[in-house]
N, C-alpha and C positions, 0 to 999 in steps of 0.2 A: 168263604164268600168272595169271586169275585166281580168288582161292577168293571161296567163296563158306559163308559162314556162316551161312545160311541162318536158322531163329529160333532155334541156337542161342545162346547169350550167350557166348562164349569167344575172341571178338575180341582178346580179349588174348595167349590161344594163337595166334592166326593171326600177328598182329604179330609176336609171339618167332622164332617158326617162318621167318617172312620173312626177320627179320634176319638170324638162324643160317644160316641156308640163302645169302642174300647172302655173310654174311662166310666162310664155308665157300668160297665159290666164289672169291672174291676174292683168299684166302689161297693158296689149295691149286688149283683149279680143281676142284673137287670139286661132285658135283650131287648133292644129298641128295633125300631119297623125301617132299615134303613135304607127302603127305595122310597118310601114315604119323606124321609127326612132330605134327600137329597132332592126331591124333587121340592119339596117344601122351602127349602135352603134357596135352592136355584131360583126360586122363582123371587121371596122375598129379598134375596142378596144381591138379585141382576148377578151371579158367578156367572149366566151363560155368556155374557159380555168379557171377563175374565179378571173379576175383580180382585185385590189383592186380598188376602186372608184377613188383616187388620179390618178390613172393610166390612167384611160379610160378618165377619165377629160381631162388630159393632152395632150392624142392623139386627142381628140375633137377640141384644141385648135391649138394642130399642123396642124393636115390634113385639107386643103385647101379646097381640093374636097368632106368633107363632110358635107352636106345640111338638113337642117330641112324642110320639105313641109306644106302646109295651107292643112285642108281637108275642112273646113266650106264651104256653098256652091259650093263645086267643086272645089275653086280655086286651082292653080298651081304653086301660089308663096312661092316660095324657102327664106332661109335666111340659112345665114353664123351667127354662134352664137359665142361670146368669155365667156367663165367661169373663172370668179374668184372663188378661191377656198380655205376653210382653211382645213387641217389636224387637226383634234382634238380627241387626247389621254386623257383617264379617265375623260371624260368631259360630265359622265352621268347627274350631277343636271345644265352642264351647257342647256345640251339639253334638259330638262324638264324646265327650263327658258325659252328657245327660243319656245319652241310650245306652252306656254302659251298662250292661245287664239287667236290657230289658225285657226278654225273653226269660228269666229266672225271676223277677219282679218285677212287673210294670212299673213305671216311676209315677207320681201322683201329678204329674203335667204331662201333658200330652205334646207333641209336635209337627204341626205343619211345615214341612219346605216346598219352598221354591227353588228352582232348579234349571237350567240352561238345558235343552234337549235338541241334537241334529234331528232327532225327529219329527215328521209333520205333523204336526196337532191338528193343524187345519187349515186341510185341502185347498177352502178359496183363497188364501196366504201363498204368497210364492216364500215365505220365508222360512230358512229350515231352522234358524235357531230360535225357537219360541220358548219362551218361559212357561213354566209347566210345574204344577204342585204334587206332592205326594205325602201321605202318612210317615214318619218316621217308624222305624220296628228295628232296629239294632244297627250293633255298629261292629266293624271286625278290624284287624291291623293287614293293611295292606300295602308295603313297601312301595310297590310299581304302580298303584295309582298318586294322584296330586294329594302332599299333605299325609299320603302316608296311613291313611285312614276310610273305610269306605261304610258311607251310610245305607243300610238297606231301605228301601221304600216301597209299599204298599201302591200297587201304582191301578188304572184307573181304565187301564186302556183293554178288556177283556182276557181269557185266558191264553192269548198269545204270550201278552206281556203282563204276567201278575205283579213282575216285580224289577224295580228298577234301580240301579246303584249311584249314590251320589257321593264326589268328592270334593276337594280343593277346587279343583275344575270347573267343575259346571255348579256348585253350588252357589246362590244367589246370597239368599237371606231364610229365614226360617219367624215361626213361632212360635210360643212356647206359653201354652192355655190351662186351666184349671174349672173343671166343671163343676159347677152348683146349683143343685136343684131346688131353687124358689119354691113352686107348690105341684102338688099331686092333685089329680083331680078322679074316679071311677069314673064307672059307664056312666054313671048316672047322673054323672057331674057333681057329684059331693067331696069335698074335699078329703085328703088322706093324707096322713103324719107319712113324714119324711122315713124311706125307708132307715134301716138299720144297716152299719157297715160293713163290708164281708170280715172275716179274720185275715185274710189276705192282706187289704187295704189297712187293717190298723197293724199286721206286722210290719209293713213296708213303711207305713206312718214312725211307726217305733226303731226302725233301722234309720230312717231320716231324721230323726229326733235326735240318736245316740251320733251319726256323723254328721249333723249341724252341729252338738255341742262339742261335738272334738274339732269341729271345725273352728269355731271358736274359737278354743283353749287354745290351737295349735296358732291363731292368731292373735289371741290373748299373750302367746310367751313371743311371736316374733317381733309385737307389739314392746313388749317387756325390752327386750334381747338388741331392740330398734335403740329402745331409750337409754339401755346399757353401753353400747356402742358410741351411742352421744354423749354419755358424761364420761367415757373412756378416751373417749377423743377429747373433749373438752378439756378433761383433766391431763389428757399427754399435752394438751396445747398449753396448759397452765404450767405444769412439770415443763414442759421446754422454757418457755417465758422465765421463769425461776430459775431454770440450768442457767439462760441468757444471764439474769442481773447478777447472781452469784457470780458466773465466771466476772461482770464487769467490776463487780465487787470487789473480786481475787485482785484482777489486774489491778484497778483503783488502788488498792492496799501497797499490794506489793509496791506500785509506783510510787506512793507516800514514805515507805520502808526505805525505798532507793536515794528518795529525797530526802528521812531521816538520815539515812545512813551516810551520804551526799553533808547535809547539815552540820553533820558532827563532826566528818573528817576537817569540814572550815571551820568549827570553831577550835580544834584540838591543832589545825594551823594554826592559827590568831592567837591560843591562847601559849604557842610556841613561841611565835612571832613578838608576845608579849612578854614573855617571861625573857627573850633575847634582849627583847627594847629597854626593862627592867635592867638587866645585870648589863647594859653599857651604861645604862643611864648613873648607876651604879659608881661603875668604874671611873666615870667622868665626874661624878659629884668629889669621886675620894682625889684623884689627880686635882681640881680645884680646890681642893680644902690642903694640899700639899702646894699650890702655887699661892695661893693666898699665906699661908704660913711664909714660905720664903720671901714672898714679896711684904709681909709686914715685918719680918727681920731682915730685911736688906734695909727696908723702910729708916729703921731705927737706929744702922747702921750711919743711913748717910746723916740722917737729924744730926749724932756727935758730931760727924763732920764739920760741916754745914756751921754748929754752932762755934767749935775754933774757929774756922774759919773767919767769922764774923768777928770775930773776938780781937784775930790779929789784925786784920782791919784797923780798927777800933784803936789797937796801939800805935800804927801805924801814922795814922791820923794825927795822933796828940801824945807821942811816945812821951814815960815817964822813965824814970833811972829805973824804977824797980821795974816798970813795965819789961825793960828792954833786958835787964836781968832773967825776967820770969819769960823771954823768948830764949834764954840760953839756955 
């Protein structure tokens, strides 16, 4: 199927319309009416104006009265659709992630870009870089474009240009949507249970199950591995700290050691110095107790003296016969 947008500007309706109409098919097996839906889009979204994708999403979501149709076999059933929807700015490698094997299994979001294109979208514009929307539909490795990665697009402009490559380069911004079908109505306006979902979509469901939980786990252990690394740090920073006080420790000792050791060699002086001051003190006590002895027998010596002395005196004074006798 390709559209062809001719010089209207609502490239962005076509983009939407692609997606929806993909993920409609992918889910449910459902073939929606999609010159119906784009005209429908276009009209309620104002896209011919050249609305951003968040925008038209949004009025999708508001307006009540606007319906997606079945064309497969003829039928006539209507559905009311809700979109989720995320806005995403410079998130070119995340959207070459997401189209990663898209063409082997659709992903369960769909994606709109925006896109920078030399080409003229529209003729009364003298301008050639206009912004310009396309379906996303894979992604390939591409060395010599921007970023190294090149996004396929579904693009809008008839069978000249089915399809249009986007990079680093001219990549704008993109979105990334998820369709849900609110209510089913028949021809006859009677409501209808929500279809059932292909096998497709729940293997793809069940491959995204099993690599969100490994995605997880895989964040669950760097998570882990994050906090291990901080008490390994922590704990070398503690281990160092400890290296630090122990060494001040060592040195503090040792210095005490140097000071004991310092300590003892003054007292083993002193206690030299002492035992020296001792044996003079010694030798001086025994030499005084040798001059005191002589000096109390010299002492005693002169007393005799001393007392002739006096004696002869004494005769000398008042001589008697015998006195002068007891002088001979």
């Amino acid at each position: 199927m390709t559209a062809n947008q001719a010089q209207w500007g609502n490239c962005v309706a076509h983009a939407i319309c692609r997606d929806i109409a993909a993920d409609m098919f992918h889910k449910h097996d459902i073939v929606l009416d999609y010159k119906r839906a784009v005209q429908d889009v276009t009209r309620v979204g104002d896209a011919a104006d050249g609305s951003f994708p968040a925008d038209v999403l949004a009025v999708i979501n508001k307006n009540k009265e606007l319906f997606f149709y079945e064309e497969d076999g003829g039928s006539t059933n209507r559905f009311r659709v809700k979109i989720h929807y995320e806005h995403v700015k410079d998130g070119f490698l995340r959207l070459c992630k997401r189209m990663e094997g898209y063409d082997q299994m659709p992903k369960r979001t769909v994606v709109g870009v925006m896109m920078k294109t030399d080409l003229d979208t529209d003729p009364d514009t003298d301008s050639d870089d206009d912004a310009h929307a396309v379906a996303a539909r894979g992604v390939c490795v591409d060395m010599a474009a921007a970023g190294g990665y090149v996004v396929h697009g579904r693009n809008s402009w008839g069978p000249k240009v089915p399809t249009i490559e986007v990079d680093a380069g001219n990549y704008l911004y993109h979105v990334e949507f998820v369709v849900e079908i609110e209510k089913i109505w028949n021809v006859n306006g009677l409501p209808r249970p929500n279809p059932a979902f292909t096998r497709r979509f729940l293997a793809a469901q069940k491959t995204e199950a099993k690599a969100e939980a490994e995605k997880q786990r895989q964040e669950a252990n760097e998570a882990k591995m994050k906090k291990l690394e901080k008490t390994i740090t922590k704990q070398t920073k503690t281990f160092k700290t400890l290296g630090a006080e122990k060494k001040k420790m060592q040195e503090e000792v040792a210095r005490q050691a140097a000071h004991s050791t310092s300590l003892l060699q003054h007292q083993k002086a002193i206690e030299a110095e002492t035992k020296e001051q001792t044996q003079m003190i010694e030798k001086l006590k025994a030499q005084m107790q040798v001059d005191v002895a002589r000096q109390f027998a010299h002492g005693t010596s002169l007393r005799g003296v001393l007392q002739e002395f006096n004696k002869m005196v004494e005769v000398f004074k008042s001589p008697t016969l015998n006195d002068l006798v007891s002088l001979t």
